[in-house]
C-alpha positions as a LaTeX table, in Angstrom:
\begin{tabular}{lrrr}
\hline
Residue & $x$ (\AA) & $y$ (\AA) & $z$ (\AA) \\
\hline
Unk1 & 24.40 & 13.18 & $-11.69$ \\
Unk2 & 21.40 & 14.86 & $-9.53$ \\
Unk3 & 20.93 & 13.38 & $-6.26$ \\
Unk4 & 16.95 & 12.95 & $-5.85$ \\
Unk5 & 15.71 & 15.90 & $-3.61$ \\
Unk6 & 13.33 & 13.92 & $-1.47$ \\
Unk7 & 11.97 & 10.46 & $-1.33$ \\
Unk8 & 7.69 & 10.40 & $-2.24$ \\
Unk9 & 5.65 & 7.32 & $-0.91$ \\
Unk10 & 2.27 & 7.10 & $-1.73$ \\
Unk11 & $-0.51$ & 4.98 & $-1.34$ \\
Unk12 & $-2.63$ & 4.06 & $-4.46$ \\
Unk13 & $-6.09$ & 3.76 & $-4.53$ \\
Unk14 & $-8.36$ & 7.23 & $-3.22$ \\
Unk15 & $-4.56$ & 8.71 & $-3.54$ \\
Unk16 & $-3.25$ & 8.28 & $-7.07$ \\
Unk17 & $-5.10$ & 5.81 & $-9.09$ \\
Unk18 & $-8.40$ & 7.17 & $-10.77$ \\
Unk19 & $-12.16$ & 5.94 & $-9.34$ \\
Unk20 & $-11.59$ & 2.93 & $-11.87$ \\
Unk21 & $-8.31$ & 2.03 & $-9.80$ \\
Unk22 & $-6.03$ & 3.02 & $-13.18$ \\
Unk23 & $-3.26$ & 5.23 & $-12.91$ \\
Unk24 & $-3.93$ & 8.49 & $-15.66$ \\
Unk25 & $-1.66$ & 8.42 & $-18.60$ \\
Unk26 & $-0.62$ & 12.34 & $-17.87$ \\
Unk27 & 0.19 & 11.64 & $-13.81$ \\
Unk28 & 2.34 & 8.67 & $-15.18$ \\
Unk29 & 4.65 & 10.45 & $-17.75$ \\
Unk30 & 5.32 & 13.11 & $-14.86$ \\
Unk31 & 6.09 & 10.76 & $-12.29$ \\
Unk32 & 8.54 & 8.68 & $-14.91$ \\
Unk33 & 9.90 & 11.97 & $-15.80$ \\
Unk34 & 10.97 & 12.99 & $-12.05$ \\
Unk35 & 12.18 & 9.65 & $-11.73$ \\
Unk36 & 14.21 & 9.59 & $-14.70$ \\
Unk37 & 15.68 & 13.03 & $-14.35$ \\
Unk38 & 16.38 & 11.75 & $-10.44$ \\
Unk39 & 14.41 & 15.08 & $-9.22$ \\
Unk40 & 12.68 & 12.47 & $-7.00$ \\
Unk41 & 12.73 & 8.85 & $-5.49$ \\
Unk42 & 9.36 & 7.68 & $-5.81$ \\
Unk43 & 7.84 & 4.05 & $-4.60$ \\
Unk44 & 3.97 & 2.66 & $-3.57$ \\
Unk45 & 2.78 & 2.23 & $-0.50$ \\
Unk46 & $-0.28$ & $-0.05$ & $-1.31$ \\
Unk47 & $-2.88$ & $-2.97$ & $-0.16$ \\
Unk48 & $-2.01$ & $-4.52$ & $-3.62$ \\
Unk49 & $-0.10$ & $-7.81$ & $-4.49$ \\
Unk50 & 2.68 & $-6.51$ & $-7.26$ \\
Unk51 & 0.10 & $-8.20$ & $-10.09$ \\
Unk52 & $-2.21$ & $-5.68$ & $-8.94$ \\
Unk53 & $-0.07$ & $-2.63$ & $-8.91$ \\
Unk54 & 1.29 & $-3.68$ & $-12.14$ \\
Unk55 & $-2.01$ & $-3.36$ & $-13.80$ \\
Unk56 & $-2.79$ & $-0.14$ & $-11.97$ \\
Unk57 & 0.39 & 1.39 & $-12.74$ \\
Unk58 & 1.08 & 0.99 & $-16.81$ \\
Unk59 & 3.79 & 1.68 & $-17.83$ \\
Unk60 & 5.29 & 3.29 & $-14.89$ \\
Unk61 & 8.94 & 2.44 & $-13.89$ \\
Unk62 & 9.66 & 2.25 & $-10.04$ \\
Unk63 & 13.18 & 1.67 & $-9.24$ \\
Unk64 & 12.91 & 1.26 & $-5.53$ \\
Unk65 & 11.42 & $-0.79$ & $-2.87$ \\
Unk66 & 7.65 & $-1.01$ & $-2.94$ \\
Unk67 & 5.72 & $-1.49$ & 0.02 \\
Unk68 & 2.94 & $-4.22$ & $-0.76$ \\
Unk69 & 0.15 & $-6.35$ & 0.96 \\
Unk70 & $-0.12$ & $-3.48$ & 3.98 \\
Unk71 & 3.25 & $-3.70$ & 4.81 \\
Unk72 & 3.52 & $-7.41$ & 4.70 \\
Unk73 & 6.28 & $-7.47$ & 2.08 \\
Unk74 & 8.87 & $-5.17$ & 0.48 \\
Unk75 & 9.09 & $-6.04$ & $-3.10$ \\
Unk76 & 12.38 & $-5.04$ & $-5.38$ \\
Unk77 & 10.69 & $-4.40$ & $-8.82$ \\
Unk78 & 13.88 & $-4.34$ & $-10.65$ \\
Unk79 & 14.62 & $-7.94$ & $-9.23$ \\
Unk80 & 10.89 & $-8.77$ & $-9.11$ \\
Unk81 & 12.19 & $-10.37$ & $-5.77$ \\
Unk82 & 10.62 & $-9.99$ & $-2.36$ \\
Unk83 & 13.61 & $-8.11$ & $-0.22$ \\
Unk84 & 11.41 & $-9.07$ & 2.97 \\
Unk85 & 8.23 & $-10.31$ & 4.47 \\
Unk86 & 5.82 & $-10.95$ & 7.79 \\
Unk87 & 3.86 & $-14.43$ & 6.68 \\
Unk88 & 1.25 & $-15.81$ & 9.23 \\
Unk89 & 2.20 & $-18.20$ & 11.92 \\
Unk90 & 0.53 & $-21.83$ & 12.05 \\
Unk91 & $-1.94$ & $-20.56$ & 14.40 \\
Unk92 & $-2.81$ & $-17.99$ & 12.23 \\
Unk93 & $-3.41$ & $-19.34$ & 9.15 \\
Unk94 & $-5.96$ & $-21.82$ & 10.69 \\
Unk95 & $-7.95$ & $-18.88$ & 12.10 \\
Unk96 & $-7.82$ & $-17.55$ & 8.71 \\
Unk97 & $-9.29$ & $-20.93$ & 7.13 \\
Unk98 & $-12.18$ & $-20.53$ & 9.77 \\
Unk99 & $-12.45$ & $-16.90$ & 8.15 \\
Unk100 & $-12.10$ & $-17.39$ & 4.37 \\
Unk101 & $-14.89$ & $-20.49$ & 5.21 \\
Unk102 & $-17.48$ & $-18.37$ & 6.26 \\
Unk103 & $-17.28$ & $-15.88$ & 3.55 \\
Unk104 & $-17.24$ & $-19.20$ & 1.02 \\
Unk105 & $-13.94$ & $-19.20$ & $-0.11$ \\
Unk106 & $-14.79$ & $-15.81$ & $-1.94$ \\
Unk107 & $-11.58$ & $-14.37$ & $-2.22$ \\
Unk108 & $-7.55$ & $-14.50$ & $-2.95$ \\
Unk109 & $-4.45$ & $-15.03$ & $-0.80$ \\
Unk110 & $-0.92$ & $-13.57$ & $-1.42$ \\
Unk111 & 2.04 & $-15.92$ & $-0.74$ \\
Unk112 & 6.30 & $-16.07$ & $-0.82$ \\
Unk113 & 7.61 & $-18.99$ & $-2.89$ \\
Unk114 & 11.06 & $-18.70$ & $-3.73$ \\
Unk115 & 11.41 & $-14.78$ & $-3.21$ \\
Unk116 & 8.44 & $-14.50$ & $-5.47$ \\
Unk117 & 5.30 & $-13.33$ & $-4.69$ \\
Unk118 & 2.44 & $-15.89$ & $-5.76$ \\
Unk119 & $-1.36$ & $-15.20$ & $-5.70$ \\
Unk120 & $-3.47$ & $-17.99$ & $-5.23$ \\
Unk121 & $-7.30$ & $-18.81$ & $-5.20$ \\
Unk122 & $-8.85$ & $-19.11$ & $-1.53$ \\
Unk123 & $-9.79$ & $-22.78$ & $-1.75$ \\
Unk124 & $-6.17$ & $-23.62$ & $-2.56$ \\
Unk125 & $-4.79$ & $-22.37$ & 1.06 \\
Unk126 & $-2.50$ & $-25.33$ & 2.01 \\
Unk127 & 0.02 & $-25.38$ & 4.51 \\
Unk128 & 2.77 & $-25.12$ & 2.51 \\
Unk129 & 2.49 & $-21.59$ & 1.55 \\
Unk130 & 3.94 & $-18.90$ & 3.53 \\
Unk131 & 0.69 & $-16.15$ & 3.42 \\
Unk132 & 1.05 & $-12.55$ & 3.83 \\
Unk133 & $-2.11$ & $-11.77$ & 2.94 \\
Unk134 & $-5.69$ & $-12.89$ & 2.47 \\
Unk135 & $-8.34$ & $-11.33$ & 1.03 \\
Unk136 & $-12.19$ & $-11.76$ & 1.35 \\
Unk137 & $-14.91$ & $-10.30$ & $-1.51$ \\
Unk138 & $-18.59$ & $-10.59$ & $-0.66$ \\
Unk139 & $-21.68$ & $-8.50$ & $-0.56$ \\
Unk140 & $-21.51$ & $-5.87$ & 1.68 \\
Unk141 & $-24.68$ & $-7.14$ & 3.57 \\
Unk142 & $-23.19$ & $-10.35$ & 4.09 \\
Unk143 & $-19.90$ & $-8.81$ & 5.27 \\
Unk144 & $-21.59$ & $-7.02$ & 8.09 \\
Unk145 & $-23.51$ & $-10.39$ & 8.89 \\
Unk146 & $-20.44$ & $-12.57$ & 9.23 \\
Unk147 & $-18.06$ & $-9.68$ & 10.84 \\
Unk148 & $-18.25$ & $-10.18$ & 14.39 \\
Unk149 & $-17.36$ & $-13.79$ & 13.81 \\
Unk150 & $-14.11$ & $-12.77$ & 11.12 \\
Unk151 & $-13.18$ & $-10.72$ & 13.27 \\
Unk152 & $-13.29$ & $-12.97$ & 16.41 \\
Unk153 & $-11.43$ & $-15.63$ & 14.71 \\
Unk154 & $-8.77$ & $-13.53$ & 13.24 \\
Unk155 & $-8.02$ & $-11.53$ & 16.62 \\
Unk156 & $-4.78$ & $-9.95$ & 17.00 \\
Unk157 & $-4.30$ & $-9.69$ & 13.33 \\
Unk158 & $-4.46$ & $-6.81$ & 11.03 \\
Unk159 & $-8.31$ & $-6.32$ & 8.92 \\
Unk160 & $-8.29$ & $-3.76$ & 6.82 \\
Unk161 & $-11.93$ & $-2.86$ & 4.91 \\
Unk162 & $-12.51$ & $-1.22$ & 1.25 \\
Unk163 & $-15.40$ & $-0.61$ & $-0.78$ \\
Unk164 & $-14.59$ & $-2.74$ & $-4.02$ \\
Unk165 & $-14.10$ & $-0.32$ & $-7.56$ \\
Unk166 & $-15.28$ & $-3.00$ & $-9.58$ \\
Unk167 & $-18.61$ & $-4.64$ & $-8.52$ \\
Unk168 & $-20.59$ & $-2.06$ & $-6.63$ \\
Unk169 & $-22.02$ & $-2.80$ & $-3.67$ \\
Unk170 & $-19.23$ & $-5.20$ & $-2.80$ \\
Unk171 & $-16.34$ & $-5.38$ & $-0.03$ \\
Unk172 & $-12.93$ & $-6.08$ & $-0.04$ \\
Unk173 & $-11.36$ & $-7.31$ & 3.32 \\
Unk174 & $-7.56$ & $-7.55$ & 3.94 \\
Unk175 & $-6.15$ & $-9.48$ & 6.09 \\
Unk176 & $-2.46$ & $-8.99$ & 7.18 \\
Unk177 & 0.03 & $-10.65$ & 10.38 \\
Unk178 & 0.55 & $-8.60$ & 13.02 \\
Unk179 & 3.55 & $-6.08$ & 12.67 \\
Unk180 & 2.76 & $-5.68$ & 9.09 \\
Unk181 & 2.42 & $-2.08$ & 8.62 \\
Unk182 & 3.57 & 0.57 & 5.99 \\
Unk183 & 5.47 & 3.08 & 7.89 \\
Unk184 & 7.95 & 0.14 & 9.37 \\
Unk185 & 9.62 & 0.29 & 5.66 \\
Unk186 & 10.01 & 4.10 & 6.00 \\
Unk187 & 12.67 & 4.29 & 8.35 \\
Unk188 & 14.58 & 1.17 & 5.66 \\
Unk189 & 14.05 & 3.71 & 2.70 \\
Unk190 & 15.51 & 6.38 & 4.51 \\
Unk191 & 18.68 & 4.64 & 5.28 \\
Unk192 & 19.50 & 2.66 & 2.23 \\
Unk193 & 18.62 & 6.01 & 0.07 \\
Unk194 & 19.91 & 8.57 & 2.11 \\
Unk195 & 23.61 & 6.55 & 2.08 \\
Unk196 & 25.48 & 9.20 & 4.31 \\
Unk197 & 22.56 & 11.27 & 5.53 \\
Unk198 & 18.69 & 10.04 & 5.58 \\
Unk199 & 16.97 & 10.73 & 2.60 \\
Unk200 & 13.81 & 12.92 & 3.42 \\
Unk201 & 10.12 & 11.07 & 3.14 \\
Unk202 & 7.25 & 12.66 & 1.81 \\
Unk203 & 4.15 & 9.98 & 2.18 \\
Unk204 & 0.37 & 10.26 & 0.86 \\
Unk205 & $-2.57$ & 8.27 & 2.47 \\
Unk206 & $-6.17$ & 8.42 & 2.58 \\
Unk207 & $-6.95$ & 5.41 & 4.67 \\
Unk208 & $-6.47$ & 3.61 & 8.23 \\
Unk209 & $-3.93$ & 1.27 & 6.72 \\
Unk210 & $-2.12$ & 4.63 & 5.99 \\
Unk211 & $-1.91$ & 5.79 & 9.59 \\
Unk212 & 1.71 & 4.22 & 10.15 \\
Unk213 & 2.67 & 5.87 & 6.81 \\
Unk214 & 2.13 & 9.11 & 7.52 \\
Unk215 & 3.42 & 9.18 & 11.72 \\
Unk216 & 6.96 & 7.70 & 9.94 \\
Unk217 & 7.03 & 10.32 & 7.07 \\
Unk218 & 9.10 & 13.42 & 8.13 \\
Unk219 & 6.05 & 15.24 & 5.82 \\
Unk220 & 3.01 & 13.26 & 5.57 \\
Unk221 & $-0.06$ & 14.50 & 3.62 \\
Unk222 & $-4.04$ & 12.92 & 4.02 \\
Unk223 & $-5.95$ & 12.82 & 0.83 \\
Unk224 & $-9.72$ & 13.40 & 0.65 \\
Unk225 & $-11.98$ & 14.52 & 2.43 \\
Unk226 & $-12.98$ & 11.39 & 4.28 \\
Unk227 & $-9.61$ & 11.15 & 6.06 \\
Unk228 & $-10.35$ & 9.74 & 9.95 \\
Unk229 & $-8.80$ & 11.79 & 12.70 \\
Unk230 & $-6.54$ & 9.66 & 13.57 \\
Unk231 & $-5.27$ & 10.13 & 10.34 \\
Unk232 & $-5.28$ & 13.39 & 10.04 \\
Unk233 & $-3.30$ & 14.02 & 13.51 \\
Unk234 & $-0.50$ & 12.34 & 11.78 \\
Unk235 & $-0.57$ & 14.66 & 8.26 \\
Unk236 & 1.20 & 18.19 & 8.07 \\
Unk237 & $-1.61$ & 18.73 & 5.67 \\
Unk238 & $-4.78$ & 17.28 & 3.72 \\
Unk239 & $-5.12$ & 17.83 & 0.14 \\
Unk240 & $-8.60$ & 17.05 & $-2.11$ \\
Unk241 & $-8.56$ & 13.52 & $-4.05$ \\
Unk242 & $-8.34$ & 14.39 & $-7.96$ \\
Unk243 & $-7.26$ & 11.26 & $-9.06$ \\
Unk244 & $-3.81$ & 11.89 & $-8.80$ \\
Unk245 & $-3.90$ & 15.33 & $-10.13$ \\
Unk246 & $-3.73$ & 16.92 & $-6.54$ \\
Unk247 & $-1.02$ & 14.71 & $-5.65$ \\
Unk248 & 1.30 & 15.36 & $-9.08$ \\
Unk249 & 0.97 & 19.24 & $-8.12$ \\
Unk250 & 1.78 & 18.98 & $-4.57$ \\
Unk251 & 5.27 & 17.26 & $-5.19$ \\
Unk252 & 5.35 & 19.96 & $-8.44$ \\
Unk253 & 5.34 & 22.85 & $-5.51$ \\
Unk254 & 7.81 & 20.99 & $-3.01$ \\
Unk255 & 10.24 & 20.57 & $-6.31$ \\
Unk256 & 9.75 & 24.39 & $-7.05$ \\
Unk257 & 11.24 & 25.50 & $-3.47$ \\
Unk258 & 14.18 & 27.46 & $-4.30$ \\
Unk259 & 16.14 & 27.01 & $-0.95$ \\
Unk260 & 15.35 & 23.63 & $-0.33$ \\
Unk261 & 12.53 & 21.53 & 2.07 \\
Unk262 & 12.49 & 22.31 & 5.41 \\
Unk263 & 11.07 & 18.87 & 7.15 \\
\hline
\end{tabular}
């Protein structure tokens, strides 16, 4: 049996998933095909809950860890079982009702029941859910209005900003514990892939939730051409966003070196 080359960890959306947050038919049947034939490991490093990914990912098969909510959890998707999680301290999650009140209870939070992961509506925070992520839609005016105050209340945690893909001229704010980061998983995949030597990591990121990502990969690419600096100081190289295209034909290169990656 081949033994996977190298181990590919990529963020989703402005990485692989087209403008209308969709992963193209073609990049799937490529990816399921190196992942099939074992010419790759390949897992998601995303912002998304796993009901998210699973719409923006079809019919794709991962058979390894994903990294969800920013971090916050590492999901087995054969299992559908969260393998581990960083959920928001008492403390926190009142700061975060403060937060979610001011924007109107206009969003979702993520949540670990029973090694499942649970998404539930805003207004239904309670205190018996163990949260590992909140997020907040609104107007993009009204997010700048009520910022200084989210951001004062929710100190010391992680905020993470998108533009939303589906209503235009909307936000999406994340909201994650602190310690929740991509690249701490990294170093986990590594280990339990590599078994008697560490499996190499090849990561893809286009964001400032991808920062960690790419500093952990031993190869870490920025996609797009709005990559920050900081970002960029952590990525061997950038590559143009093509909806997954640029990504697909990147790996397709590293795959064709005859005498094997030199990380």
């Amino acid at each position: 049996m081949n033994r996977p080359r190298f181990c590919v960890i990529s963020d989703l959306d402005g990485t692989l998933l087209n403008r209308e947050g969709k992963m193209d038919d073609d990049i799937i049947r490529i990816l399921q095909q190196w992942i099939s034939n074992r010419s790759i490991h390949f897992t998601a490093a995303t912002a998304r809950d796993i009901i998210d990914c699973r719409q923006a990912l079809g019919d794709l098969k991962i058979k390894i860890p994903m990294i969800l909510c920013n971090g916050a959890v590492l999901y087995n998707p054969l299992s559908s079982k969260v393998i581990e999680s960083i959920c928001f301290s008492e403390d926190e999650r009142v700061k975060i009702l403060s937060a979610l009140d001011l924007c109107g209870y206009n969003g979702s939070m993520v949540c670990v029941a029973n090694d499942k992961l649970i998404r539930k509506a805003a207004n239904s925070f309670g205190a018996d859910c163990f949260v590992v992520s909140a997020s907040l839609h609104m107007d993009k005016d009204k997010w700048l209005h009520i910022k200084p105050s989210v951001e004062k209340n929710c100190e010391g945690m992680i905020l993470s900003e998108y533009s939303s893909n589906v209503s235009l001229g909307w936000v999406i704010i994340d909201i994650n514990p602190p310690g929740a980061s991509k690249g701490r998983w990294v170093s986990y995949l590594k280990k339990t892939l590599g078994k008697d030597d560490r499996m190499p990591t090849v990561c893809f990121g286009d964001g400032m939730n991808d920062v960690s990502l790419l500093s952990e990969a031993d190869y870490g690419i920025a996609v797009g051409e709005s990559c920050s600096d900081e970002l960029l100081r952590h990525a061997k190289e950038r590559i143009a966003y093509s909806e997954g295209k640029s990504v697909v034909n990147t790996i397709e290169l590293m795959l064709g070196v005859q005498d094997g990656l030199c990380f």
